[in-house]
Short mmCIF file of the C-alpha atoms (twelve columns), coordinates in Angstrom:
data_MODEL
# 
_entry.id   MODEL 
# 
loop_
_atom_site.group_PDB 
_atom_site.id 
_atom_site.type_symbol 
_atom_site.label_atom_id 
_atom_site.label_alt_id 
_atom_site.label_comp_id 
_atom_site.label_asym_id 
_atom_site.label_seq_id 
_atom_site.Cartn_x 
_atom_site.Cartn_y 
_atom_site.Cartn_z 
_atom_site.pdbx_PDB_model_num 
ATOM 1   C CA . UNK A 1   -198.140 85.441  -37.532 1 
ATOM 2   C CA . UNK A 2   -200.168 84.725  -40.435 1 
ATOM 3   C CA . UNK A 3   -203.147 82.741  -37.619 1 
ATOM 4   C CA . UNK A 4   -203.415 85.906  -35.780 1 
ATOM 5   C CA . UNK A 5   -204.937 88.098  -39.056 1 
ATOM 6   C CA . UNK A 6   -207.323 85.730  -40.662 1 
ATOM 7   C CA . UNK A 7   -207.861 88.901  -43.559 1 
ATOM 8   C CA . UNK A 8   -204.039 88.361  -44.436 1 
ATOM 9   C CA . UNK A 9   -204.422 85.694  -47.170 1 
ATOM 10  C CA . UNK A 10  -207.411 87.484  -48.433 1 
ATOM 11  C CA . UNK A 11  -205.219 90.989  -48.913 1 
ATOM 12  C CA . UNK A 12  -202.829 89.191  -50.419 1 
ATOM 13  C CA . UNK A 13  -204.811 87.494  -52.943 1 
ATOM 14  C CA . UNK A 14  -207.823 89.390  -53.367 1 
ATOM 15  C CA . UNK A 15  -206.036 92.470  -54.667 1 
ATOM 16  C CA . UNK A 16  -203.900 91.605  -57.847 1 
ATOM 17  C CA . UNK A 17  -201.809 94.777  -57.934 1 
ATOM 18  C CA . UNK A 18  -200.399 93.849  -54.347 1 
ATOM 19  C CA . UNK A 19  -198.906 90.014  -56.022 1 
ATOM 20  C CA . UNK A 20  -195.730 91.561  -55.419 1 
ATOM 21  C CA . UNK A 21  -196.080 91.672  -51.510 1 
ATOM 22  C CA . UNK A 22  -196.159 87.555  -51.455 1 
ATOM 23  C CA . UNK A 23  -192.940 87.186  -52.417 1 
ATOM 24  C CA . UNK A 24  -191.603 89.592  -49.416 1 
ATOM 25  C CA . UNK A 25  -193.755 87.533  -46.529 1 
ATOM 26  C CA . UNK A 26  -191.154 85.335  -46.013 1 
ATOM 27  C CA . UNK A 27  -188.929 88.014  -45.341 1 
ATOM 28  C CA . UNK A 28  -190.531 90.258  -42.981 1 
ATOM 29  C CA . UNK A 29  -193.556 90.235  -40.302 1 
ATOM 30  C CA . UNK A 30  -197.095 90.581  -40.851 1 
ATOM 31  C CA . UNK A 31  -197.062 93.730  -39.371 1 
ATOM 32  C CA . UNK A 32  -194.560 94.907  -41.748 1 
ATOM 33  C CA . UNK A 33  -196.240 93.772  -44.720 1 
ATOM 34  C CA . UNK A 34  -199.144 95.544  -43.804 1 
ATOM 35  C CA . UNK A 35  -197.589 98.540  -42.767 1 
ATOM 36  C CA . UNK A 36  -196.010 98.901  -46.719 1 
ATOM 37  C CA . UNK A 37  -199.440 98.602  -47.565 1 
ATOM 38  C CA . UNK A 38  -200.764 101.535 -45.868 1 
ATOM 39  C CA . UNK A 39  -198.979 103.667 -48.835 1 
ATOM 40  C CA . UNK A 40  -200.479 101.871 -51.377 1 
ATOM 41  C CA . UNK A 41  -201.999 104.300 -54.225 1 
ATOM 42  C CA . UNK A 42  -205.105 102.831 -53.907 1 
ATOM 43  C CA . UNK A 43  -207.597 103.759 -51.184 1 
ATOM 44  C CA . UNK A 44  -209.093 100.131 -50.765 1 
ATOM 45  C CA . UNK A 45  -206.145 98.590  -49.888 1 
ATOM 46  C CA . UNK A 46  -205.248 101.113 -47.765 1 
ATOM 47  C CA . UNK A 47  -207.986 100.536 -45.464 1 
ATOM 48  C CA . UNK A 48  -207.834 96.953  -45.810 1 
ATOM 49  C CA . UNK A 49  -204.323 97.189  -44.285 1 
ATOM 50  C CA . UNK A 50  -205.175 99.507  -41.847 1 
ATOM 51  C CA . UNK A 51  -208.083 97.123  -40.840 1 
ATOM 52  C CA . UNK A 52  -205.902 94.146  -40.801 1 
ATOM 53  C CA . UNK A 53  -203.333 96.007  -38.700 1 
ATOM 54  C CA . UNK A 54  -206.143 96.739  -36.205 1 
ATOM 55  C CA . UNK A 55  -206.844 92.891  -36.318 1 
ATOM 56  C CA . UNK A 56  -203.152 92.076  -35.611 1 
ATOM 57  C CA . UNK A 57  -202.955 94.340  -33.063 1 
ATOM 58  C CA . UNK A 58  -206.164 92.972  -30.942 1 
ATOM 59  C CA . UNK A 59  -203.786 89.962  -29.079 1 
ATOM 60  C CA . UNK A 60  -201.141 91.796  -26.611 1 
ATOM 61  C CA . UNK A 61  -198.173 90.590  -28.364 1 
ATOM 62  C CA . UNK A 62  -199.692 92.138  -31.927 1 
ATOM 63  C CA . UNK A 63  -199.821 95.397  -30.365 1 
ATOM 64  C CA . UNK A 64  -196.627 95.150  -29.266 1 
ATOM 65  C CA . UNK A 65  -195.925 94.047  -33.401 1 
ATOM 66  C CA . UNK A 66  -197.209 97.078  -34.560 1 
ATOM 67  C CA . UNK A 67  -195.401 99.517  -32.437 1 
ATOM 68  C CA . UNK A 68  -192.197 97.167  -33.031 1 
ATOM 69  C CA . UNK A 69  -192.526 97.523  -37.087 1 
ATOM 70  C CA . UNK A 70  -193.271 101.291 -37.625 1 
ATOM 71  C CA . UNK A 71  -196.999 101.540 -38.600 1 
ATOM 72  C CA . UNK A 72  -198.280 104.148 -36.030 1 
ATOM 73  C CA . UNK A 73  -196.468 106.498 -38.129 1 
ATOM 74  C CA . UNK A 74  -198.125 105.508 -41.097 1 
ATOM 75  C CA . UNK A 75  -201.498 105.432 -39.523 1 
ATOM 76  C CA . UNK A 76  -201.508 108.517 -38.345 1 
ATOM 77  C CA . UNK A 77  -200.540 109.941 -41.799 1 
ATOM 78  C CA . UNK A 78  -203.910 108.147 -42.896 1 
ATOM 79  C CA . UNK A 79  -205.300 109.871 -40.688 1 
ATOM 80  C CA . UNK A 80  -205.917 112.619 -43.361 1 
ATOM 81  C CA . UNK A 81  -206.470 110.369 -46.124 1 
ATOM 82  C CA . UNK A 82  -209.187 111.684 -48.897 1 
ATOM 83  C CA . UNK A 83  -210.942 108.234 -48.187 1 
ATOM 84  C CA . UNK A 84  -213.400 108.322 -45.131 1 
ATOM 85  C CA . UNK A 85  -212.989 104.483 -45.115 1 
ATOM 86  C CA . UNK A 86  -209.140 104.853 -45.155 1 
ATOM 87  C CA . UNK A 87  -209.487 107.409 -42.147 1 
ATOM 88  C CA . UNK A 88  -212.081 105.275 -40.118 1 
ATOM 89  C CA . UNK A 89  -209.618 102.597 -40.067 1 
ATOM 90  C CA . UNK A 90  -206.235 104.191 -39.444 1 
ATOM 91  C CA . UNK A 91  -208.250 105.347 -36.619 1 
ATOM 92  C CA . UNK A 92  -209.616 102.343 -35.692 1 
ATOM 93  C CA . UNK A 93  -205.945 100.295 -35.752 1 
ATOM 94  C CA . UNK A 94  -204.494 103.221 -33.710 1 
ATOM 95  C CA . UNK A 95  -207.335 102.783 -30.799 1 
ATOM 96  C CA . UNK A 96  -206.428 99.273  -30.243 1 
ATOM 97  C CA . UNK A 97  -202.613 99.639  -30.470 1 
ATOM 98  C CA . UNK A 98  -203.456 102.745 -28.073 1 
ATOM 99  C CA . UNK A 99  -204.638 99.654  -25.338 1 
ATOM 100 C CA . UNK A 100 -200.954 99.568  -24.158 1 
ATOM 101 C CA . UNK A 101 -199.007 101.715 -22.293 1 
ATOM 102 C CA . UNK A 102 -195.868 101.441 -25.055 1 
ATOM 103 C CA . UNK A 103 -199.138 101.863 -28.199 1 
ATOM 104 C CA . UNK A 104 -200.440 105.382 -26.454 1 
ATOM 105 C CA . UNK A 105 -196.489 106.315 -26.025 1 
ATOM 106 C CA . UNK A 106 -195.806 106.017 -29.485 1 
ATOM 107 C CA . UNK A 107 -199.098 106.882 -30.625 1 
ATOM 108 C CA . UNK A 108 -198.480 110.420 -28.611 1 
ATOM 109 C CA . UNK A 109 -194.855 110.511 -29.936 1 
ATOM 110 C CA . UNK A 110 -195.668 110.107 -33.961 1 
ATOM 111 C CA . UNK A 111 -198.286 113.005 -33.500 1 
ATOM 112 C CA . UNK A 112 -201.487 111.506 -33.467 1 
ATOM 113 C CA . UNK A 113 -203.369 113.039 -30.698 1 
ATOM 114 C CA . UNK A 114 -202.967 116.968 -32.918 1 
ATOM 115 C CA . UNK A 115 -204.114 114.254 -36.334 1 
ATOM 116 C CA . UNK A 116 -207.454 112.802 -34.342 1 
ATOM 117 C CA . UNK A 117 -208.210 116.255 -33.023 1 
ATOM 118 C CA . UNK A 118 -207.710 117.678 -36.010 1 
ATOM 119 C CA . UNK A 119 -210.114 114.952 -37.896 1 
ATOM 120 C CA . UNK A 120 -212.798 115.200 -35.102 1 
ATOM 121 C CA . UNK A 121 -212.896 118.654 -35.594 1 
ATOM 122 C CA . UNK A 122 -213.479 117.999 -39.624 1 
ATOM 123 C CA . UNK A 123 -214.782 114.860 -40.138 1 
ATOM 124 C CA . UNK A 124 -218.729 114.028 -40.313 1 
ATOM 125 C CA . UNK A 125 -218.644 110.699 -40.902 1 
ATOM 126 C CA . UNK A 126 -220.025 108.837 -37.858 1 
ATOM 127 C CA . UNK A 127 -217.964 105.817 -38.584 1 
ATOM 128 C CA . UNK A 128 -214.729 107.879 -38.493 1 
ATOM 129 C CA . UNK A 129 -216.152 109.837 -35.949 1 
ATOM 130 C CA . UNK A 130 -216.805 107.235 -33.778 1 
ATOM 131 C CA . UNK A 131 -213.114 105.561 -33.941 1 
ATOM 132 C CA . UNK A 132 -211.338 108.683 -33.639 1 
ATOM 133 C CA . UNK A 133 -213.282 109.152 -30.465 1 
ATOM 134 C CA . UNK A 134 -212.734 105.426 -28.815 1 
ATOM 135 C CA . UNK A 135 -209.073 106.414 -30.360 1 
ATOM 136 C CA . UNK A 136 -208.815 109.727 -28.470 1 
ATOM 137 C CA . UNK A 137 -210.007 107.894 -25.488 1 
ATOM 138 C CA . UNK A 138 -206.932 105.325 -24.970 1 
ATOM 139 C CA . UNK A 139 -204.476 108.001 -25.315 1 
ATOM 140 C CA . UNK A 140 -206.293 110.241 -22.854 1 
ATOM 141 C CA . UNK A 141 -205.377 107.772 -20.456 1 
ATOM 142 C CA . UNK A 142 -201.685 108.842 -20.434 1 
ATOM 143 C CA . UNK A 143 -201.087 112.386 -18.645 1 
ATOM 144 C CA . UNK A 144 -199.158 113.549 -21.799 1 
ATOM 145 C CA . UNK A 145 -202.322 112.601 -23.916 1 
ATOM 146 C CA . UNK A 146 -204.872 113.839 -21.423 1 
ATOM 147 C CA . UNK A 147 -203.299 116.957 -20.722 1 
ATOM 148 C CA . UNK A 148 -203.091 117.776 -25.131 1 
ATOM 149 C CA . UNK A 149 -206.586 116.399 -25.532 1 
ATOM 150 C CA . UNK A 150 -207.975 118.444 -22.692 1 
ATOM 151 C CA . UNK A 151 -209.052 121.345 -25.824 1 
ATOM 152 C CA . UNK A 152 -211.371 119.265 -27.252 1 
ATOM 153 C CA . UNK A 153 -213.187 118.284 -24.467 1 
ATOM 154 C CA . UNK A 154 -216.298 121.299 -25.917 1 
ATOM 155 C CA . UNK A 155 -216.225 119.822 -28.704 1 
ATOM 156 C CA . UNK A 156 -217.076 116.420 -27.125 1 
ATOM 157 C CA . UNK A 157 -219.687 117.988 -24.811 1 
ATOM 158 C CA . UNK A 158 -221.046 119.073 -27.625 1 
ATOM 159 C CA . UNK A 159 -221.109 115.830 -29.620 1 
ATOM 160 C CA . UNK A 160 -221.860 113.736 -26.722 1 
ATOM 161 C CA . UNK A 161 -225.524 116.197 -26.461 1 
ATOM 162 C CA . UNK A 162 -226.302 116.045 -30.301 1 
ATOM 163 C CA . UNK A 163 -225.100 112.524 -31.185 1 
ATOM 164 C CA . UNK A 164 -226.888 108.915 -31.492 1 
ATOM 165 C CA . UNK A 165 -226.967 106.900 -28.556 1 
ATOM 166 C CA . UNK A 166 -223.198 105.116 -29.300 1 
ATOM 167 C CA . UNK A 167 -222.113 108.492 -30.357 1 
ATOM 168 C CA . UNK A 168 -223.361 109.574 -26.536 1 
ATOM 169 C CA . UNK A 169 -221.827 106.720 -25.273 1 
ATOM 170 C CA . UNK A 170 -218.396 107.108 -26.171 1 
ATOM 171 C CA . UNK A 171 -218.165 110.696 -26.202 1 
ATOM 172 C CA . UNK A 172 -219.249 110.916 -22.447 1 
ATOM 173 C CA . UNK A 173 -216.535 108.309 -21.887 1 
ATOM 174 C CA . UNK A 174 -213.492 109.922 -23.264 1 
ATOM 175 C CA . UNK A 175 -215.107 113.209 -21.576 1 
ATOM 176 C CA . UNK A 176 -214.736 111.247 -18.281 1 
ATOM 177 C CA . UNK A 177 -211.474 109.748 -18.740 1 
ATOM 178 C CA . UNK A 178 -210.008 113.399 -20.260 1 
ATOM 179 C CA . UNK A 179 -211.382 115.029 -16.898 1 
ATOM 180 C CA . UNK A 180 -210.462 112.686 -14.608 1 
ATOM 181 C CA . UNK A 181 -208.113 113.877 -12.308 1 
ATOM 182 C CA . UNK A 182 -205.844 111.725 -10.282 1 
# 
């Protein structure tokens, strides 16, 4: 697994306090490595696993990984991280596990359409802002998703009239795909 998350080695060796985690790789999955990560106390390698499950997760069979090992449910708790970075990327690893039909299933089912509402409702950072949005997006493509995500769609309006070009981009997007009606 390890050729499918070129950041793994670096994690696992850049950060000292995570040493511990090398001796457990030959025991579990990438994907389950990572996901123990995403509790770490510290905020940078909390991102850095969230980031590296996003990378995991960007082959089909990865996705499928992280759905398989339990990280959605950690992701969406960073969702509410202190750490904009942290946030941004829990984000970020849920949009492209969201790709699948079995990611936006379990993405809905661990709560994380109320947690990216919730953080585009609070969050100013246009980095987080902008993966919570490509985020809210994939799971508007299931009727269960679309249907919850339909509130925010003022919100996006709004965003999608006072935001930077990408910002307009990607708001007008999930706008569509929230509106579109079968």
């Amino acid at each position: 697994e390890e050729q499918h998350c070129p950041r793994y080695t670096e994690v696992l060796e850049v950060h000292p306090q995570i040493n511990s985690f090398k001796a457990v790789v030959s025991t579990q999955s990438t994907g389950e490595v990572f996901t123990s990560l995403l509790a770490h106390k510290t905020w940078e390698i909390r991102g850095k696993a969230a980031r590296d499950i996003m990378d995991i997760s960007f082959p089909l069979n990865g996705k499928k990984r992280a759905v398989k090992c339990g990280c959605i449910k950690e992701l969406v708790k960073l969702l509410t991280d202190e750490n904009f970075n942290v946030r941004s990327q829990a984000a970020g690893a849920l949009m492209s596990i969201a790709i699948t039909t079995e990611g936006k299933k379990a993405s809905i089912k661990e709560g994380a359409v109320e947690a990216l509402m919730e953080l585009l409702r609070m969050d100013d950072g246009s980095d987080v802002k902008l993966n919570v949005i490509k985020a809210i997006t994939m799971l508007a493509e299931d009727p269960e998703g679309r249907l919850k995500l339909s509130e925010i769609v003022p919100l996006l309006q709004q965003i999608k009239s006072s935001g930077g070009p990408m910002m307009q981009k990607v708001a007008t997007t999930a706008v569509n795909v929230i509106t579109w009606k079968p």
